[in-house]
Every structure is written in structure tokens, then in C-alpha cells.
C-alpha angles and dihedrals in degrees: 000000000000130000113247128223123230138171133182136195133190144238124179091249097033143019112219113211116199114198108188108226123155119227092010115187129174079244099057100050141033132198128210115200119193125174095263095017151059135187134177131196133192140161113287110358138079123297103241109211118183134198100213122218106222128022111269135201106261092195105045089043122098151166137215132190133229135177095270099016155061112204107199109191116199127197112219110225082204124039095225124126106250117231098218119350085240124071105194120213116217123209102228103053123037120228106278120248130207097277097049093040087059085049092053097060127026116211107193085053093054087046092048092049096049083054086048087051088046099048092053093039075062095041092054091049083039087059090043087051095050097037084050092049099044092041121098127243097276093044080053103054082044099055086044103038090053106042085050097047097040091046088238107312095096116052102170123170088200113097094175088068099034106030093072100046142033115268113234127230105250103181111194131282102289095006124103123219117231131175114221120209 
């Protein structure tokens, strides 16, 4: 039997399924369409069964047959963009379902930690305002003249090394400085 070429495609409401077979006739192949799965069969090649990714519409959904083609439409249950048409099962862990899926990410932790994250991004500005305001006239023009000239990268409280000469953007290890119009 030979092995059969298909390829999908997605829209947020279906996902379009070509299967390329040539001479195709509603009398030469049959499609069976299940909530999560989706097999064809025709004379002489291979029987394509898919694991579908998301749920579809079995109703709504629908085929049609031309001379080189199979054109299989089906009718998301969700409109969600998939991922891959296929979802594969793996034989270790099963799919999760909605109560180990809640197990498996705890949402009050992850909220608890963006405040965390919040709280010390205040905590550093909170350092920069204090260090500015206690700081005398020279540590000032510093701070000020090296932030500016180095568009944020460069932020020096000695004026001796940066008030005679231009301070020069230095982005961080692996990033690229642009300047934006």
C-alpha cells in the first residue's frame, strides 16, 4: 500500500485537511469523523488516522471530493488556534485533565510571585531615588550626564571619569543597542 500525502491548514473557526488522492470519488474513499479523531480510507494506499489536537464539530463538519484531492473541513468546537493538527499520546502520562492540570500550576503562587517581582523592581528605583537625593551636586551631573549620553546602559556617580568626555552606550553581554526614531 502506499503511503498517502496530506497536508492542513487553520482558520480561527475550521481546520482544512488536503489529502492528495488522485482520482478521488465519493466511491473510492470514506471518512470517518469522531470528536478528537479522524481516519480515511481509500483503495490502495495507506488508512490515515489522526489524533486531533483540539475537539471538533462532527456535524458541521464535511468533505468533498476533486480529481487530485480530498478536502476534509473541520469545524473547531473551540476557536482557538491548534498548535499541530495532531495531538500525540504518549504512553507514560496520561492527557491531563482539568484536575491535574490545576495541580500542575498554581495560580495564586505565580500571582504572588509577579507581586514579589513588583515589590523588588520598587525596591531597586527605590535605591536610585535615595542614592540621587542624598547625593551631592557632582554625583548628580554624573548620574544624569551618563544615563542621558549612554541612552540608559551607563549610570556612573563619578564626574571626574565621565564629566570630560562622552560616555559610551555599553548594552549587556548578548544584547544590541538600537536607537529608535
Amino acid at each position: 500500500m502506499a503511503k498517502v500525502k496530506y497536508d492542513w491548514y487553520q482558520t480561527d473557526t475550521a481546520v482544512t485537511v488536503t489529502v492528495l488522492l488522485k482520482n478521488a470519488t465519493e466511491k473510492n474513499y470514506t471518512v470517518q469523523l469522531e470528536q478528537n479523531a479522524l481516519t480515511l480510507q481509500a483503495d490502495g494506499i495507506e488508512p490515515i488516522a489522526l489524533n486531533l489536537w483540539n475537539p471538533i464539530n462532527v456535524e458541521q463538519s464535511s468533505h468533498k471530493a476533486s480529481p487530485s484531492k480530498v478536502e476534509i473541513k473541520l469545524a473547531k468546537m473551540i476557536g482557538q488556534r491548534w498548535e499541530a493538527l495532531e495531538r500525540k499520546q504518549s504512553t507514560e502520562e496520561p492527557r491531563p485533565t482539568s484536575t491535574t492540570a490545576k495541580k500542575l500550576c498554581d495560580w495564586d503562587k505565580i500571582s504572588k510571585e509577579i507581586e514579589n517581582e513588583d515589590e523588588t523592581k520598587d525596591d531597586v528605583n527605590a535605591l536610585f531615588r535615595k542614592i540621587f537625593a542624598d547625593a551631592n551636586e557632582d554625583t548628580r551631573k554624573a548620574m544624569m550626564k551618563s544615563y542621558y549620553e549612554s541612552g540608559g546602559t551607563v549610570l556612573s556617580t563619578n564626574w571626574d571619569e565621565v564629566g570630560s568626555k562622552t560616555v559610551q552606550v555599553s548594552p549587556p553581554d548578548g544584547c544590541e543597542f538600537k536607537k529608535w526614531n
